[in-house]
C-alpha positions as CSV (number, residue, x, y, z in Angstrom):
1,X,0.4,-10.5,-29.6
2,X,-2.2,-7.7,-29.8
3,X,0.6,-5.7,-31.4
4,X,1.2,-8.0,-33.9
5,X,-2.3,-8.1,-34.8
6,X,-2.3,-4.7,-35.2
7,X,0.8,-4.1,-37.2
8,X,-0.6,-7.1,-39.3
9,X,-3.6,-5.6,-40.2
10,X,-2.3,-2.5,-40.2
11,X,-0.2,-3.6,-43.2
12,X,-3.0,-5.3,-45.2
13,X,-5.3,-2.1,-45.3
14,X,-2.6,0.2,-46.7
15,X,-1.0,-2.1,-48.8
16,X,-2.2,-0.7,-52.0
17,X,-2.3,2.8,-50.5
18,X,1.2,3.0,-49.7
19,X,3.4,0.6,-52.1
20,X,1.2,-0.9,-54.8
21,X,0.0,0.8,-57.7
22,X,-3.2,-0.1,-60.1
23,X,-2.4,-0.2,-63.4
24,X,-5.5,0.7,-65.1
25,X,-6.6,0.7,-68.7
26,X,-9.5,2.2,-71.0
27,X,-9.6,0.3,-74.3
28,X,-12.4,0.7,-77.2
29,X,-12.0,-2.5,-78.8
30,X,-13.3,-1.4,-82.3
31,X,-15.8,-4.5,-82.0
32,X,-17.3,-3.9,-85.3
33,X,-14.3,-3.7,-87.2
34,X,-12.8,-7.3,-88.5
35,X,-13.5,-8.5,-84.9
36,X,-11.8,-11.8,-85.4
37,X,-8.4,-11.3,-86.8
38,X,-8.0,-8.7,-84.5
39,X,-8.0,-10.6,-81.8
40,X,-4.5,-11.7,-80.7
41,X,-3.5,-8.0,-81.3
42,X,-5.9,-6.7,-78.5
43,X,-4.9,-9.6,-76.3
44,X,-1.6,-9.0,-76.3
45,X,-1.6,-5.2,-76.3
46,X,-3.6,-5.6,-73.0
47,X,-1.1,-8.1,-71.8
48,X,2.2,-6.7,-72.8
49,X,0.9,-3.7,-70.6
50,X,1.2,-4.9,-67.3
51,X,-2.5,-3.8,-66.8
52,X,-4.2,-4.8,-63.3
53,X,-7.5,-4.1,-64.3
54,X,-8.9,-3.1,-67.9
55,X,-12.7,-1.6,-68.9
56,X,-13.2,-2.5,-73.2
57,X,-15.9,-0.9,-74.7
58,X,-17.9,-2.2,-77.7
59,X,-17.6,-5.9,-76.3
60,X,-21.4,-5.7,-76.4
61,X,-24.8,-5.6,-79.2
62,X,-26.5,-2.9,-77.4
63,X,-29.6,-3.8,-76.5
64,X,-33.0,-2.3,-78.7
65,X,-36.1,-2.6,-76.7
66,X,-35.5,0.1,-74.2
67,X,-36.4,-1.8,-70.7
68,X,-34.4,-1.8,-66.7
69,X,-32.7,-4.6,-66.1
70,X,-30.7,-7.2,-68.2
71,X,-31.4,-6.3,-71.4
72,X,-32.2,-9.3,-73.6
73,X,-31.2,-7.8,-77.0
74,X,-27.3,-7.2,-74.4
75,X,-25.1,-9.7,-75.6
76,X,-21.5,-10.3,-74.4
77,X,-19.9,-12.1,-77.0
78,X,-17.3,-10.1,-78.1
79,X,-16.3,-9.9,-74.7
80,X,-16.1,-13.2,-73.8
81,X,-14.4,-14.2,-76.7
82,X,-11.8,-11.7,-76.1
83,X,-11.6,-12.9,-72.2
84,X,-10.8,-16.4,-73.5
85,X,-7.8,-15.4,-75.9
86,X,-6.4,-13.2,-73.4
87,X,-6.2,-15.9,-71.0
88,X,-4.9,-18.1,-73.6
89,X,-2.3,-15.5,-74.6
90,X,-1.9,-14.0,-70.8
91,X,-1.5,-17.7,-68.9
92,X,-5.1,-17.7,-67.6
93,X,-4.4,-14.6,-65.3
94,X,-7.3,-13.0,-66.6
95,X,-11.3,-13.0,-64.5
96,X,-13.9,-11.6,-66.4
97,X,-17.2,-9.7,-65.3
98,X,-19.1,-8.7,-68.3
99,X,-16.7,-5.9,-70.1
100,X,-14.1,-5.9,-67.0
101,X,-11.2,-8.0,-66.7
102,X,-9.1,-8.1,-63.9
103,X,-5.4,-9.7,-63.3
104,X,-5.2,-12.1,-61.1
105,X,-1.6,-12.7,-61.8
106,X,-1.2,-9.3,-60.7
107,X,-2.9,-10.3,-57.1
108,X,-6.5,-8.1,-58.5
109,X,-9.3,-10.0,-57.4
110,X,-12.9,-9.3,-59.0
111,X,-15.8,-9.1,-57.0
112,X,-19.5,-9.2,-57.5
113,X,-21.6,-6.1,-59.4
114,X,-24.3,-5.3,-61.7
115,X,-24.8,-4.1,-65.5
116,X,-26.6,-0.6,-65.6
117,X,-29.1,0.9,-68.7
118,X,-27.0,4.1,-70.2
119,X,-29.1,6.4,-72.3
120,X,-29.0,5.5,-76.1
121,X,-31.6,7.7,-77.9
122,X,-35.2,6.4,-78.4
123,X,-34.4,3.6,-79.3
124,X,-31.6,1.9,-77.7
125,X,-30.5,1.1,-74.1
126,X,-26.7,1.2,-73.9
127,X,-24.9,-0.7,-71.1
128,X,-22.8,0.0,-68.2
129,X,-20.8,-2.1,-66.1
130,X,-19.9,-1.9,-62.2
131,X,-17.4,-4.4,-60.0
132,X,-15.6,-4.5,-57.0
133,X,-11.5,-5.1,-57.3
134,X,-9.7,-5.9,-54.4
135,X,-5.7,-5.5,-54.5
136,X,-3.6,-5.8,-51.3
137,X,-7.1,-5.4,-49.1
138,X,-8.2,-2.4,-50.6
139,X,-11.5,-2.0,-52.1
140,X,-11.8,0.0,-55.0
141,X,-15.4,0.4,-57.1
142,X,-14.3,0.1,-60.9
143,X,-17.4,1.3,-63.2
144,X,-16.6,0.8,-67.0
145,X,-19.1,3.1,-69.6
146,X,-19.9,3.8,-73.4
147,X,-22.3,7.0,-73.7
148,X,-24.2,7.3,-76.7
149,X,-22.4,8.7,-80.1
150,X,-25.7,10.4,-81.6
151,X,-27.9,11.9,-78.7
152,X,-25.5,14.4,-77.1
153,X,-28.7,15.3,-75.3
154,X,-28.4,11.6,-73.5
155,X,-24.9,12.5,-71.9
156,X,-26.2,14.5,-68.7
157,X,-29.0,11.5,-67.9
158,X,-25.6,9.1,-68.4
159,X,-23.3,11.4,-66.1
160,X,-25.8,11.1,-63.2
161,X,-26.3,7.0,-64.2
162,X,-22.2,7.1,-62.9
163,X,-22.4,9.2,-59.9
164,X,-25.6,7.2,-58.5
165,X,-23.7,4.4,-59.2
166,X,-20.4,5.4,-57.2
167,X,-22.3,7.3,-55.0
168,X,-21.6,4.6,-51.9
169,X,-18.1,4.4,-52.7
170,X,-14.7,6.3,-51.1
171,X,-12.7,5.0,-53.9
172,X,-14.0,4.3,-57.3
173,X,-12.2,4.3,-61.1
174,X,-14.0,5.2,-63.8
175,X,-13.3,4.2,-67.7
176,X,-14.9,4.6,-70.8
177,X,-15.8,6.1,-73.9
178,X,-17.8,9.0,-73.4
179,X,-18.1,10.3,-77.4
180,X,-17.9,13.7,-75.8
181,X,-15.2,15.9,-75.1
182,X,-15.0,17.6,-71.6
183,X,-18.1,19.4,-71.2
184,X,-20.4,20.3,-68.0
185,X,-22.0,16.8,-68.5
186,X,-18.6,15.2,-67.5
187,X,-17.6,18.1,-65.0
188,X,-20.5,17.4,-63.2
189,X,-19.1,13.9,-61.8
190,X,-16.3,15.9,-60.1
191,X,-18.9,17.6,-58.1
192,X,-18.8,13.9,-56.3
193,X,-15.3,13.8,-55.6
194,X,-14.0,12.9,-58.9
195,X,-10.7,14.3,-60.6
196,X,-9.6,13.4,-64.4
197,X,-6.9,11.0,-64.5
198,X,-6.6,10.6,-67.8
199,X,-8.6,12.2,-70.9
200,X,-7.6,11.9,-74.9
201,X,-10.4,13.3,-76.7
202,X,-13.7,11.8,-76.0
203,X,-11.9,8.7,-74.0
204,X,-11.7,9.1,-70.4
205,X,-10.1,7.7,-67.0
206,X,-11.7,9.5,-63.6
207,X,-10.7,8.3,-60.0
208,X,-12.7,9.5,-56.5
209,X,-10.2,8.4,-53.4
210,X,-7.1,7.8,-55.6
211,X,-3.8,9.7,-57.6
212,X,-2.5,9.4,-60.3
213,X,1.1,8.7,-60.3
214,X,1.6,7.8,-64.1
215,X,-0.5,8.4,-67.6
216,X,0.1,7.3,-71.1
217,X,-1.6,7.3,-74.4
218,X,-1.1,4.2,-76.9
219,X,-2.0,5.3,-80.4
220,X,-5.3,3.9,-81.8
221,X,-5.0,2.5,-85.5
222,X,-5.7,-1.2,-86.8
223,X,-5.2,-3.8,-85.6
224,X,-5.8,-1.9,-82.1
225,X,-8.5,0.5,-82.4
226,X,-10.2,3.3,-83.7
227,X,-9.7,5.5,-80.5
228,X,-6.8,5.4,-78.6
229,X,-5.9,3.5,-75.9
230,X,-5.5,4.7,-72.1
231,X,-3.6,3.3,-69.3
232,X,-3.0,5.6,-66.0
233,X,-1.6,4.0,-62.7
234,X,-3.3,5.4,-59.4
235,X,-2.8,4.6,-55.7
C-alpha cells in the first residue's frame, strides 16, 4: 500500500514535468483598434491554437492617477469581453483572471494572484498581472506585462517590478509586451534564473524552471494585431 501511495504521487508531481506540455501564448490584442468587430477573430485565433494558458495585453484603460494598489482609473473591459466570446466560441473552457485566461478543457486550472503598478511615465500607472496555473499537479507562476511605449527610462523600474514578483517562485512564465527590444533592462531578469523562450521584436516569452520544446510566430496584421503573436510550449 505504501508503494502505491508513493508511485501515486510520484506520478501526480511529474506529470507535467515529464509528458505534458504548456502551451503558452503572448497576444497584444490591438484593444484600441475597432475592438468590437475584432472580436471573433481573436477568439478563435486563441482557440484554434490549442493554447493552455494565454497573457493579452491592452485588455485594460491604464490607469491616470499614479497610486499602489487597484487602480481606479484600471478597467478590465476589453478583457472581460473578450473572456466571454472566447468561451462562447471555445465551449466555456476558458477561466479568466484579469488579462489571463487559462484552459480548463486543457486540465489548466487558475489560481489566486494580484494585479501590480508597472511604471508609465509621470503620469500613468500601467498594470501587471500575476496567477497561479496548475496542470497535472505542477505549480507554475504565470506573470503577464505591458511596459511603457514612451519612457524607455521606466523599463529597468518595470524589469525589477517582474523579478520581485517571481522572486518566490521555482517555476514561473513570463509574457508580454515589453516595447523594447533586448536590452540590459530585460537581461537583467535572467540574472534570476530566467532564459528567453521566445522573443519577436519588442514581444516576449521568458520561463525560470522550464524548456522550451516548441516556438512559433503568428503574423500580426488586422483583424489579429498590430504586433505579432507568440505561442511557445515549455515543460
Amino acid at each position: 500500500m505504501k508503494l502505491c501511495f508513493f508511485f501515486l504521487l510520484s506520478v501526480l508531481l511529474v506529470q507535467f514535468g515529464n509528458g505534458q506540455k504548456l502551451r503558452v501564448m503572448s497576444y497584444n490584442i490591438w484593444g484600441w483598434k475597432d475592438f468590437g468587430s475584432r472580436l471573433n477573430s481573436m477568439a478563435q485565433l486563441i482557440c484554434s491554437n490549442d493554447v493552455d494558458v494565454v497573457g493579452i495585453q491592452e485588455g485594460v484603460d491604464d490607469n491616470k492617477n499614479g497610486i499602489s494598489g487597484f487602480p481606479p482609473g484600471s478597467r478590465y473591459w476589453r478583457a472581460n469581453q473578450l473572456c466571454a466570446r472566447l468561451n462562447a466560441v471555445c465551449k466555456n473552457c476558458f477561466s479568466c483572471y484579469y488579462q489571463i485566461f487559462a484552459n480548463r478543457c486543457k486540465g489548466v486550472s487558475l489560481g489566486g494572484g494580484s494585479r501590480y503598478d508597472l511604471p508609465d511615465g509621470p503620469k500613468y500607472v500601467r498594470t501587471g498581472e500575476k496567477a497561479t496555473i496548475t496542470k497535472g499537479g505542477q505549480r507554475v507562476c504565470f506573470l503577464n506585462n505591458h511596459w511603457d511605449h514612451q519612457a524607455p527610462g521606466t523599463h529597468q523600474e518595470a524589469a525589477n517590478e517582474i523579478i520581485r514578483q517571481s522572486y518566490s517562485c521555482s517555476k514561473a512564465i513570463v509574457v508580454g509586451d515589453f516595447n523594447t527590444g533586448r536590452n540590459a533592462a530585460t537581461d537583467s531578469i535572467l540574472r534570476y534564473g530566467f532564459t528567453y523562450v521566445h522573443n519577436v521584436g519588442i514581444d516576449y516569452i521568458m520561463a525560470k524552471g522550464l524548456k522550451k520544446t516548441y516556438a512559433k510566430t503568428i503574423a500580426g496584421g488586422y483583424p489579429r494585431s498590430d504586433h505579432p503573436i507568440l505561442v511557445a510550449d515549455v515543460q
